[in-house]
C-alpha positions as CSV (number, residue, x, y, z in Angstrom):
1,X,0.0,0.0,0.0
2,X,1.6,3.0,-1.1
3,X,2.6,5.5,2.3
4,X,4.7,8.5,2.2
5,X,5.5,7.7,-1.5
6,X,6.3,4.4,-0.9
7,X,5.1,0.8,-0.8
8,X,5.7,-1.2,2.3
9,X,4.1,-4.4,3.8
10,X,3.8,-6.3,7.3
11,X,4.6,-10.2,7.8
12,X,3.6,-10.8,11.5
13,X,5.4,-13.7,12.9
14,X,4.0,-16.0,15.3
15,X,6.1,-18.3,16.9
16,X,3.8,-19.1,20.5
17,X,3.2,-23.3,20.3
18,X,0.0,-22.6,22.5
19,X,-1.5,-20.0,20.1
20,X,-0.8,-20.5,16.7
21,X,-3.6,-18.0,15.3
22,X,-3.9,-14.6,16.4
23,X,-6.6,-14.0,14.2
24,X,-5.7,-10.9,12.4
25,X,-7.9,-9.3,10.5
26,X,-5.8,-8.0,7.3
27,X,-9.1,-6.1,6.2
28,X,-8.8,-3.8,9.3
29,X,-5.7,-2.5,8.3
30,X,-4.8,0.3,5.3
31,X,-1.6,-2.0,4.3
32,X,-0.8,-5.0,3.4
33,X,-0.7,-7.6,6.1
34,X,0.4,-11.2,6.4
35,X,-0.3,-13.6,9.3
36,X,2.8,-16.3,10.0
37,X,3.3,-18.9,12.0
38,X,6.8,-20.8,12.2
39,X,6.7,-23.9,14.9
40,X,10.3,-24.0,14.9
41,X,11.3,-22.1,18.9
42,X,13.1,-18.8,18.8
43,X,12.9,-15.6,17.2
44,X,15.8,-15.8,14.8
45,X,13.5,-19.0,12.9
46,X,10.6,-16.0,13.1
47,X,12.3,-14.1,11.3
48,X,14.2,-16.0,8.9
49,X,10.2,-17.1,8.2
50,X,9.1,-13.4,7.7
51,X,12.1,-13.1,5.4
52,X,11.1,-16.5,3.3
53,X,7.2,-14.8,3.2
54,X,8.5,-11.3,2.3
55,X,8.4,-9.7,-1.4
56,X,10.1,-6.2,-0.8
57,X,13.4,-5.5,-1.5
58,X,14.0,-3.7,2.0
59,X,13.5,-5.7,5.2
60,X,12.5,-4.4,8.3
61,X,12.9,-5.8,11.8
62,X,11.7,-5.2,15.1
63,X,10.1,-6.7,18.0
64,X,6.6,-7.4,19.0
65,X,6.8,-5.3,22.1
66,X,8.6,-2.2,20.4
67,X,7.4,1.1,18.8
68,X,8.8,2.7,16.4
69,X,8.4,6.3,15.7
70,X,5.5,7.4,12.8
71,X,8.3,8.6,10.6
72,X,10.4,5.2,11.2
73,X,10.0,3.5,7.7
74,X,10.1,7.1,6.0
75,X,13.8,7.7,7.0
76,X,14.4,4.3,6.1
77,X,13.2,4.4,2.9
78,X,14.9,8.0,2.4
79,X,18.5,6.6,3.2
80,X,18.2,3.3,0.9
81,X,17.0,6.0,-1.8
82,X,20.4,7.9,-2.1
83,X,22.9,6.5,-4.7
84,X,25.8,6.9,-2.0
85,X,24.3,4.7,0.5
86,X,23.9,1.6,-1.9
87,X,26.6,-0.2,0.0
88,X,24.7,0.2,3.6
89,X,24.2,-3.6,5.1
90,X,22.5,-2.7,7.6
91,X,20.6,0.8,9.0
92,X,20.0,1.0,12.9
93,X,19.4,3.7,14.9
94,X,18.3,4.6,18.7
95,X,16.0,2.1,21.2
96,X,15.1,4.4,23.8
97,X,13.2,3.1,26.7
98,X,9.9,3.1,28.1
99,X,8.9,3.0,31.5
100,X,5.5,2.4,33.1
101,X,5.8,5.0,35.5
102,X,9.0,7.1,34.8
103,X,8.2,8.7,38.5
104,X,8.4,5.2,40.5
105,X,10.6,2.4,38.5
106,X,10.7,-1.3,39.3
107,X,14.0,-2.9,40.4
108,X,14.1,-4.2,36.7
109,X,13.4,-0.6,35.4
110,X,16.1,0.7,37.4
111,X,18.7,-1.5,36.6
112,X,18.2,-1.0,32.8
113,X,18.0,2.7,33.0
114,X,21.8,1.8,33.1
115,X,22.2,-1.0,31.4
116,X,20.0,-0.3,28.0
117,X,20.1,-0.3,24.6
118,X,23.8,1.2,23.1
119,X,23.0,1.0,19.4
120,X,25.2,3.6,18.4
121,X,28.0,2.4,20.5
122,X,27.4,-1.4,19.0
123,X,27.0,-0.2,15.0
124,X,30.9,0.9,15.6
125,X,31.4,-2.2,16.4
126,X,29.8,-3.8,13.7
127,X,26.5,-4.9,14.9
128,X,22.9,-4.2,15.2
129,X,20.0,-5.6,17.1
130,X,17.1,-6.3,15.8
131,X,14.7,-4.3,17.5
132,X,15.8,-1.9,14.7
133,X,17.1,-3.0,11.7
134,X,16.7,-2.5,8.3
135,X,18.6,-4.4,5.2
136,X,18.8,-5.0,1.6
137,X,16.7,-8.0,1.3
138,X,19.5,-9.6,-1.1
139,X,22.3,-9.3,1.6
140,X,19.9,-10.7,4.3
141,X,19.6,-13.5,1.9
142,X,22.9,-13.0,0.9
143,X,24.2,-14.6,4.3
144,X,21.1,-17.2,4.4
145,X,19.4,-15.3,7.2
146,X,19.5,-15.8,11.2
147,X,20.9,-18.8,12.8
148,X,17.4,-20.5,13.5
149,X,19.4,-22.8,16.1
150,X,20.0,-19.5,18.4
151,X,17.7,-18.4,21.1
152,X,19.7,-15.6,21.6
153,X,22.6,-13.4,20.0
154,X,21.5,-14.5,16.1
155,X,21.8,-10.3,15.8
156,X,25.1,-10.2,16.6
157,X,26.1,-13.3,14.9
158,X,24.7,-12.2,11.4
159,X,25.1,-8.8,12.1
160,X,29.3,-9.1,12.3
161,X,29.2,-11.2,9.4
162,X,27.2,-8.4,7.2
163,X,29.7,-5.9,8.5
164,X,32.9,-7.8,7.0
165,X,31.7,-6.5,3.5
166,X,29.1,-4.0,3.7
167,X,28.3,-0.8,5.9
168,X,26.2,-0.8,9.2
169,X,24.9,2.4,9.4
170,X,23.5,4.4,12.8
171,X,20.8,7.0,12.2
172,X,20.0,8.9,14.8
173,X,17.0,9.8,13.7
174,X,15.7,6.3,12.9
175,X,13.6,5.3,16.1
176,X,12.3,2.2,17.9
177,X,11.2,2.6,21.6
178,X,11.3,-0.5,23.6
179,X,9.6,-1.1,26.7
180,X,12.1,-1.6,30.1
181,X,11.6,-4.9,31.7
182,X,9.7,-4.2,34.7
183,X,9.6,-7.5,36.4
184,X,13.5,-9.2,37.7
185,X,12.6,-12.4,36.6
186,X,12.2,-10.5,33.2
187,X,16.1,-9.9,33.2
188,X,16.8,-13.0,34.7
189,X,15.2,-14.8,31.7
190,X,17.4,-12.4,29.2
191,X,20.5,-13.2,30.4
192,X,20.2,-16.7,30.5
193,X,18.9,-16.6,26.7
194,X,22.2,-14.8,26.2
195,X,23.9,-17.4,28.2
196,X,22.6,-19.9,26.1
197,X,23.3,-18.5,22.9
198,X,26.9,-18.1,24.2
199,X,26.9,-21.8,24.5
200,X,25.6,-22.9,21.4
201,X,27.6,-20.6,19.4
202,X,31.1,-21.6,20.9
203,X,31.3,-24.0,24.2
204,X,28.8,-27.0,23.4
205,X,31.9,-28.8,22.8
206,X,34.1,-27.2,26.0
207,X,32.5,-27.0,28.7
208,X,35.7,-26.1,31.0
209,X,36.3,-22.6,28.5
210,X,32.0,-22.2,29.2
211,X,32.8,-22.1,32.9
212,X,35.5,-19.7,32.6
213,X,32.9,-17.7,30.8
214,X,30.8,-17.8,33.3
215,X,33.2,-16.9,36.1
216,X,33.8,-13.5,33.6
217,X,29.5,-13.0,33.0
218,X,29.3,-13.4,36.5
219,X,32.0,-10.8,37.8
220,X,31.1,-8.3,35.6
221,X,27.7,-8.2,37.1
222,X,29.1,-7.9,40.5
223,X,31.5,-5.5,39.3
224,X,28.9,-3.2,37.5
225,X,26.7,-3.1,40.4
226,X,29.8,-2.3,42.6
227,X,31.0,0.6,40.6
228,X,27.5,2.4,41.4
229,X,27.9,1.6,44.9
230,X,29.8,5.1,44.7
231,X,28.2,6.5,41.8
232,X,24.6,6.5,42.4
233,X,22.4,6.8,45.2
234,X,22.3,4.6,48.4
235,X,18.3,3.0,46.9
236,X,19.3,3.3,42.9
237,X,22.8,1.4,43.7
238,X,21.4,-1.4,46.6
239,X,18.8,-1.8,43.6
240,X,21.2,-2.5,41.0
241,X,23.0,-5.1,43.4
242,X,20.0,-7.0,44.3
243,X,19.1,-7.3,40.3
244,X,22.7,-8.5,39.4
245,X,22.6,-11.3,42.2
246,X,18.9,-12.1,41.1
247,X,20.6,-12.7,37.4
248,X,24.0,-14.3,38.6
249,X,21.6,-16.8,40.3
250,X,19.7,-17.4,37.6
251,X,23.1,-17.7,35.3
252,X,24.2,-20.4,37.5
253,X,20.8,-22.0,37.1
254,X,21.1,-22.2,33.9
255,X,24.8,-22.9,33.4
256,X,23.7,-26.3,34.9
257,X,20.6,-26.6,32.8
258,X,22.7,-26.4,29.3
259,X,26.0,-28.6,30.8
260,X,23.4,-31.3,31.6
261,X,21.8,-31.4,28.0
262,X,19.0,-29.1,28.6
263,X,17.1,-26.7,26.6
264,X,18.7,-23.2,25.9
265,X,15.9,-20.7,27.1
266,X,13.4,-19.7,24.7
């Protein structure tokens, strides 16, 4: 459907076991929208579905909790126009948070108030997430898509291999807010999707070099919540240590879980 002098469409993803139909209604909508469903666990299989479905030659990515600004696939579209930026591989830009209440944060709130999104910071790097991500779709298909076997990190992992030949490109005005996690438990499950997609990606096969990588996860939790002892107020910095043990527990946890054969978290 044409918008702002363009044509774009939707491919909604769904990848819950226990409700494969959401039920959309494409005729409700003044674009063109698709209804998916992928059985295969994870996000990165989601999205390498979306990409299968798709017919545009621009993909867009983001989350199903995020929102991205009114003007987000206008900029887009504007910087994919331009001759000289034919070599971009990727275009990200800012994930600013949203809080429920910014006068009263959770625990969770707080401790990602210092611990969120560095998008600019990681596009130097080489990297994007994709909560906002756009790509040519022949270099997304270029590299065969996400690792569908991740549950976590597939962004980073396709990502740096886009950036060893083409250009990932921050826009500051290119926009997608995401909401903080308000609950601990909500972090605790992060990192240990994060420590699972550590260990499928390198230590499945040594587990003594995944220990040692989880002596290093674990310290610098302790030592980021230490540094604020003296940085940040007496209840922002106690805070911060009580939701870095909550995690390093649940780290453990799961450094167990995957050592013993389990399931990486979804």
């Amino acid at each position: 459907m044409p918008h702002h002098g363009f044509d774009f469409e939707v491919i909604v993803v769904n990848n819950d076991p226990d409700n494969q139909i959401l039920g959309l209604d494409p005729n409700q909508y003044p674009y063109s929208l698709k209804e998916s469903h992928e059985p295969i666990p994870g996000s990165y299989a989601a999205r390498n579905k979306g990409i299968q479905e798709s017919e545009g030659k621009i993909l867009a990515f983001t989350d199903s909790d995020c929102l991205p600004n009114n003007d987000w696939l206008a900029e887009a579209f504007n910087h994919f126009s331009k001759e000289e930026n034919q070599c971009t591989g990727i275009l990200t830009g800012p994930v600013p948070l949203i809080y429920k209440n910014p006068n009263s944060l959770s625990d969770a709130e707080v401790y990602e108030k210092y611990t969120g999104f560095t998008a600019e910071a990681y596009a130097i790097e080489g990297h994007a997430i994709t909560a906002n991500w756009f790509s040519p779709a022949s270099v997304i298909k270029e590299f065969g898509g996400f690792n569908d076997k991740l549950k976590s990190n597939g962004d980073s992992e396709l990502s740096g291999r886009i950036s060893q030949k083409y250009k990932i490109v921050y826009s500051p005005n290119l926009i997608v807010h995401h909401p903080a996690r308000y609950h601990t438990l909500e972090l605790v499950n992060k990192y240990k999707r994060l420590l699972g997609g550590a260990y499928t990606r390198r230590f499945q096969e040594n587990h003594a070099a995944f220990r040692i990588h989880l002596l290093k996860f674990l310290w610098a939790r302790y030592r980021f919540a230490f540094k604020r002892l003296f940085t940040l107020s007496p209840k922002e910095s106690i805070t911060i240590l009580r939701v870095c043990h909550a995690i390093n527990l649940g780290s453990i946890q799961e450094y167990f879980n995957l050592i013993n054969g389990g399931e990486t978290k979804r």
